[in-house]
C-alpha positions as CSV (number, residue, x, y, z in Angstrom):
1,X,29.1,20.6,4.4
2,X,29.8,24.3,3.3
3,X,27.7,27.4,3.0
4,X,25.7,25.9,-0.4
5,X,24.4,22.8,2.2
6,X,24.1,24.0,5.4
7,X,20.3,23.3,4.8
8,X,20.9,19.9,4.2
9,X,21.5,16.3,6.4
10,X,23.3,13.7,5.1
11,X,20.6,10.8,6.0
12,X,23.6,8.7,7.5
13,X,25.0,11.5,10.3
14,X,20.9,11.9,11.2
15,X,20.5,8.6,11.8
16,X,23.9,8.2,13.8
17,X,22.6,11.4,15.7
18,X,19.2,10.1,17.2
19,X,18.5,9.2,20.5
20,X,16.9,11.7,23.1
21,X,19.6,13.4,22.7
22,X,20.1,14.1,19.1
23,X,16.5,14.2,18.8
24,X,16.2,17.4,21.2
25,X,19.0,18.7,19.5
26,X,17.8,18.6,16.4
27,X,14.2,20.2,17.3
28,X,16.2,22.9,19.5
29,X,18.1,23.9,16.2
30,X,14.7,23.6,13.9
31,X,12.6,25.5,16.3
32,X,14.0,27.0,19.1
33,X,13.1,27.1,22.4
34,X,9.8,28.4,22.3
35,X,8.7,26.2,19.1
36,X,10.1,22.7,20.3
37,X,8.0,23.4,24.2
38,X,5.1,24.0,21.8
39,X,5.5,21.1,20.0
40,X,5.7,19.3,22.9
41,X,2.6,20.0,24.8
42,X,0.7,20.1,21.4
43,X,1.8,16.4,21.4
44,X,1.0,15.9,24.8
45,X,-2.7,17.4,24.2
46,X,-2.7,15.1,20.8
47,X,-1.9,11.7,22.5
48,X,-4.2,12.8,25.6
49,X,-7.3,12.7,23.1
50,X,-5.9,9.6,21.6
51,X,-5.6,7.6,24.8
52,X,-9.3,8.8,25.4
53,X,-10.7,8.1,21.8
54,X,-11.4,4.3,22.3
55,X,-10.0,4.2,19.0
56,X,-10.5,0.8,17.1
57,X,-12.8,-0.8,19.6
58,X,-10.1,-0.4,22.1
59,X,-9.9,1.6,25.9
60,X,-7.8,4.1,27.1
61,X,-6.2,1.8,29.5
62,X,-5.0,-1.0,26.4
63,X,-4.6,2.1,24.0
64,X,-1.9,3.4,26.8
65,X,-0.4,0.2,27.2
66,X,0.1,0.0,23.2
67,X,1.5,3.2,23.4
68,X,4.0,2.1,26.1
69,X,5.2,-0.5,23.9
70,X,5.5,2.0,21.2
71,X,8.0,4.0,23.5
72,X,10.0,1.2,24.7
73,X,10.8,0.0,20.8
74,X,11.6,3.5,20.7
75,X,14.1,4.1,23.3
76,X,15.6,0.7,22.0
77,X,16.2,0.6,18.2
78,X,17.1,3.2,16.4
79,X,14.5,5.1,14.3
80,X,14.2,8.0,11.5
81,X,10.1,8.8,12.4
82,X,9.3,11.2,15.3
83,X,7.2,8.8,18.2
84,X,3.8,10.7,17.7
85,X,3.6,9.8,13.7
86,X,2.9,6.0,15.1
87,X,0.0,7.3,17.3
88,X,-1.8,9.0,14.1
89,X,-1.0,5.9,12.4
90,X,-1.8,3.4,15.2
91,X,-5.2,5.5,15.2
92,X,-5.6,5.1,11.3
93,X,-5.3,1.4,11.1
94,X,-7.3,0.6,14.3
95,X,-9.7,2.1,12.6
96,X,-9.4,0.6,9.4
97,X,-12.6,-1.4,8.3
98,X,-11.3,-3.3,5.5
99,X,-9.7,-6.5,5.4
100,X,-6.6,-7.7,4.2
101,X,-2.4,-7.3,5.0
102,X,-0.3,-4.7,6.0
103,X,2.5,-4.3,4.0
104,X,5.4,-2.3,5.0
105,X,7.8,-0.7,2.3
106,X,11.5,0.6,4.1
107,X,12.3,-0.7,7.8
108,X,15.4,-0.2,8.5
109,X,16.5,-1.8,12.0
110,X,12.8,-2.3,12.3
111,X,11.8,-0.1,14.9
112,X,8.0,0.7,12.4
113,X,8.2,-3.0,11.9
114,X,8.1,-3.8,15.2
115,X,5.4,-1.3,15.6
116,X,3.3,-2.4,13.1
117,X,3.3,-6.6,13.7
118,X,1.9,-5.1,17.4
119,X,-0.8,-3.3,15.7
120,X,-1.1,-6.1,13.2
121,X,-1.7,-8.8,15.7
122,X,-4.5,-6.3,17.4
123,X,-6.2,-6.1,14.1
124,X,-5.9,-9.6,13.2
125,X,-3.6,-9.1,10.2
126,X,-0.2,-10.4,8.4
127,X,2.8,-8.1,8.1
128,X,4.6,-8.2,5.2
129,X,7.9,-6.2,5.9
130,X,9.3,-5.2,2.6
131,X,13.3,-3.8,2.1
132,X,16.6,-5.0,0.1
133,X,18.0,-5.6,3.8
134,X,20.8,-3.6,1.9
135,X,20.3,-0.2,1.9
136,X,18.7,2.3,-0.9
137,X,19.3,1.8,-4.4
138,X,21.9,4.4,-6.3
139,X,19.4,7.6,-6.7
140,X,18.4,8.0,-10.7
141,X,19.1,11.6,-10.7
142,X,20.2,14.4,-9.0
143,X,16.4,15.1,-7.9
144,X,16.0,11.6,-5.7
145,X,19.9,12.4,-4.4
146,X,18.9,15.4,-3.2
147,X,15.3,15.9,-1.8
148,X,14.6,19.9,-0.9
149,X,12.9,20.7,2.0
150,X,9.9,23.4,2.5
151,X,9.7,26.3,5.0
152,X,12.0,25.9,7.9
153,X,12.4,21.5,6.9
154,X,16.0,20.6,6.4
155,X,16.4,18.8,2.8
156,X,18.2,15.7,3.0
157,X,20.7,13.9,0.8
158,X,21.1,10.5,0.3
159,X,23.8,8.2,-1.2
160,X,23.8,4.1,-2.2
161,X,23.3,2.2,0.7
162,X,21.8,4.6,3.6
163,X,19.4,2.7,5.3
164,X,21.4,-0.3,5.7
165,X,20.3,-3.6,8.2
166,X,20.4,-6.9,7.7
167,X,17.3,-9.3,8.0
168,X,18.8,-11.1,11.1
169,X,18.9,-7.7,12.7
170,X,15.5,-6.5,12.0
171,X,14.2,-10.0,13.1
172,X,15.9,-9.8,15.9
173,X,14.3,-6.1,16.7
174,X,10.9,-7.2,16.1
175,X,11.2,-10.6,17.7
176,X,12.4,-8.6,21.2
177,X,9.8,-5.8,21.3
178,X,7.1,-6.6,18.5
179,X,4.9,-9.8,16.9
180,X,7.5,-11.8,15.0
181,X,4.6,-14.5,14.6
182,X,2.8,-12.5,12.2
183,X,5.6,-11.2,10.2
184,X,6.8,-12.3,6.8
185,X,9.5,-10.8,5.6
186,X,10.0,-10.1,0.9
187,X,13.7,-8.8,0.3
188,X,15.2,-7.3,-2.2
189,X,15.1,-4.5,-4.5
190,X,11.1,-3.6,-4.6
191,X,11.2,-3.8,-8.7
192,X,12.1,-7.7,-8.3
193,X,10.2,-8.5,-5.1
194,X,7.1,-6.9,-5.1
195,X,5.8,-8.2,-9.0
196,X,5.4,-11.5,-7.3
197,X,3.8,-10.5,-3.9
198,X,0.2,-12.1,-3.8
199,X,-1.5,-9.8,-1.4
200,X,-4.3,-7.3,-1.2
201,X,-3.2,-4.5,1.0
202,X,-5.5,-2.5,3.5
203,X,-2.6,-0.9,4.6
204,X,1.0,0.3,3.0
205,X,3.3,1.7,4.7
206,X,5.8,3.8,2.6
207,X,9.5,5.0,4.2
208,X,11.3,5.0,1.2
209,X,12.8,8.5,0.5
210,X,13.9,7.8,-3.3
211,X,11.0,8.9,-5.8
212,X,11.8,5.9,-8.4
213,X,11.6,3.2,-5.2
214,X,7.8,4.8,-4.2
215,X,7.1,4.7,-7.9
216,X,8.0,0.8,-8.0
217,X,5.8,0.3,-4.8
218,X,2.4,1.9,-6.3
219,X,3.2,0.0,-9.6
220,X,3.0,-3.4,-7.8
221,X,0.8,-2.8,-4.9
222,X,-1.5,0.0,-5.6
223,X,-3.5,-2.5,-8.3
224,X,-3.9,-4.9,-5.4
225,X,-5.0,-2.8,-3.1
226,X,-8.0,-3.4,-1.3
227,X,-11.0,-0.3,-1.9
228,X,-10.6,2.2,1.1
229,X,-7.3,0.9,2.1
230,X,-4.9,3.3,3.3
231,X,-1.3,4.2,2.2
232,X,1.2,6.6,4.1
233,X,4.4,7.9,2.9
234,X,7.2,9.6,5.2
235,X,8.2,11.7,3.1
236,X,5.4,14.5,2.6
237,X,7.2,17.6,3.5
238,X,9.4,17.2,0.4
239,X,7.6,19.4,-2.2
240,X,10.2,17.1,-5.3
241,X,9.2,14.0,-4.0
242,X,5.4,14.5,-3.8
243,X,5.7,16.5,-7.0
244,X,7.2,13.1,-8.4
245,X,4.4,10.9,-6.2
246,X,1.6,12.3,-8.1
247,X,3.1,13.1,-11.1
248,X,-0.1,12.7,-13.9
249,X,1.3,11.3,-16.3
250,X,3.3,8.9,-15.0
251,X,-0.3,8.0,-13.4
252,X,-1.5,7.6,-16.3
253,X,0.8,6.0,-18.2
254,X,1.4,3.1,-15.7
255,X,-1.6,2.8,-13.5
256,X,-3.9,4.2,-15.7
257,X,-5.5,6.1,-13.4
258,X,-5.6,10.0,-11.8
259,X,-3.0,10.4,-8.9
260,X,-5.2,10.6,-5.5
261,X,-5.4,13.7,-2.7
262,X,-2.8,13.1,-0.2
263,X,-3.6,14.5,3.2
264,X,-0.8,16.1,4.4
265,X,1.1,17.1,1.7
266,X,3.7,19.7,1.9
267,X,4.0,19.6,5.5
268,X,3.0,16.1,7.1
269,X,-0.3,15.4,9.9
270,X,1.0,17.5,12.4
271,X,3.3,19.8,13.7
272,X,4.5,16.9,15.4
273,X,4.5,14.3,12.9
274,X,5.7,16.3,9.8
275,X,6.9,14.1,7.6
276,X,3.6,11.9,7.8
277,X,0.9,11.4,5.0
278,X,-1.9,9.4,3.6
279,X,-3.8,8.8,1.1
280,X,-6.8,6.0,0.4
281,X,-7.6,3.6,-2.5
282,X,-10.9,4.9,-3.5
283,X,-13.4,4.1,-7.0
């Protein structure tokens, strides 16, 4: 990519480059040696208290068995989120005393999807699994095109199209290795299909990388919204794109509102999860 990009990915080579493999090589090349064993056993430690929490009502022993489930969607269809961001979300939402949906935005081949109807079905919830089936939009700008990363987190840059899966494929995903039976599935472009959507979310889900695409989600769900329901976004350790995420004006302008905290922002949940944010519907 030359000397001027060398801190950047091209979102469709990282995907291609996943796996166990990529993924060691890319934590080997972020970290080092040292760093990516640290993260590891600090993950180990993380999950360890998880599994013991008898988070949500549920044991260690069905907690580990979720978690299994987790790794063999995992090993199976190809992902962009690091496996221990769906343990601090799996303990968020079993958690989560409110009802109502859960409404993901961005799934890809529908490895999150898949991981979500499992949690949904545990909760006794819908899944709404929201995506043009077609890729991102054309970026607005140069700023969505190209997000920049903070500290030692490679930006990314994305083009028309990354992100691309069909609806058959994503069914097929989640019908294999998740809860198809409590799925429903809203596609297209999330400026025409979410204005419609009748639901009141406890949970969103975010993965959608372009500033203007998050903005179209909060416009149409964050009204609807259940009080105390939670939101997470994936892309927290992009200082542009939260800088665009709770930009005040545009707060105010269109939600009439003041932009809330997010928790995480600038560097994601974890060492191991960066990436990974929240933030809650509150008064």
């Amino acid at each position: 990519m030359g000397t001027k990009e060398s801190s950047y990915y091209n979102l469709e080579s990282t995907i291609n480059a996943l796996g166990p493999v990529g993924m060691a090589r890319y934590a080997l090349e972020r970290w080092g040696i040292l760093g990516t064993a640290a993260r590891f056993l600090l993950m180990k430690s993380e999950t360890k208290k998880f599994l013991k929490s008898g988070c949500g009502k549920l044991e260690s022993g069905q907690l580990k068995k979720l978690l299994k489930s987790f790794d063999r969607i995992h090993a199976n269809v190809k992902s962009t989120h690091s496996p221990f961001q769906f343990v601090l979300i799996s303990k968020y939402v079993l958690e989560l005393d409110v009802h109502g949906p859960i409404v993901e935005c961005g799934c890809y081949k529908g490895s999150s999807s898949a991981k979500l109807s499992i949690l949904a079905k545990i909760t006794n919830r819908q899944l709404f699994i929201c995506d043009s089936f077609a890729g991102l939009p054309s970026p607005q700008n140069k700023e969505e095109a190209q997000l920049e990363g903070h500290g030692d987190i490679h930006g990314y840059i994305y083009a028309e199209g990354d992100y691309a899966a069909t609806v058959e494929e994503v069914k097929q995903n989640i019908q294999k290795y998740g809860c198809i039976e409590v799925c429903k599935f809203i596609p297209g472009f999330y400026k025409d299909s979410l204005c419609n959507l009748d639901v009141n979310p406890a949970c969103v889900v975010m993965d959608v990388d372009l500033i203007s695409s998050a903005r179209d989600c909060l416009k149409y769900l964050w009204p609807r919204t259940v009080k105390d329901g939670l939101w997470f976004t994936h892309e927290a350790c992009f200082p542009t794109y939260i800088s665009g995420l709770l930009d005040a004006e545009w707060w105010r302008s269109t939600l009439n509102e003041t932009s809330p905290i997010i928790f995480g922002a600038g560097s994601g949940l974890s060492e191991c999860a960066t990436g990974l944010a929240y933030f809650k519907k509150v008064s």
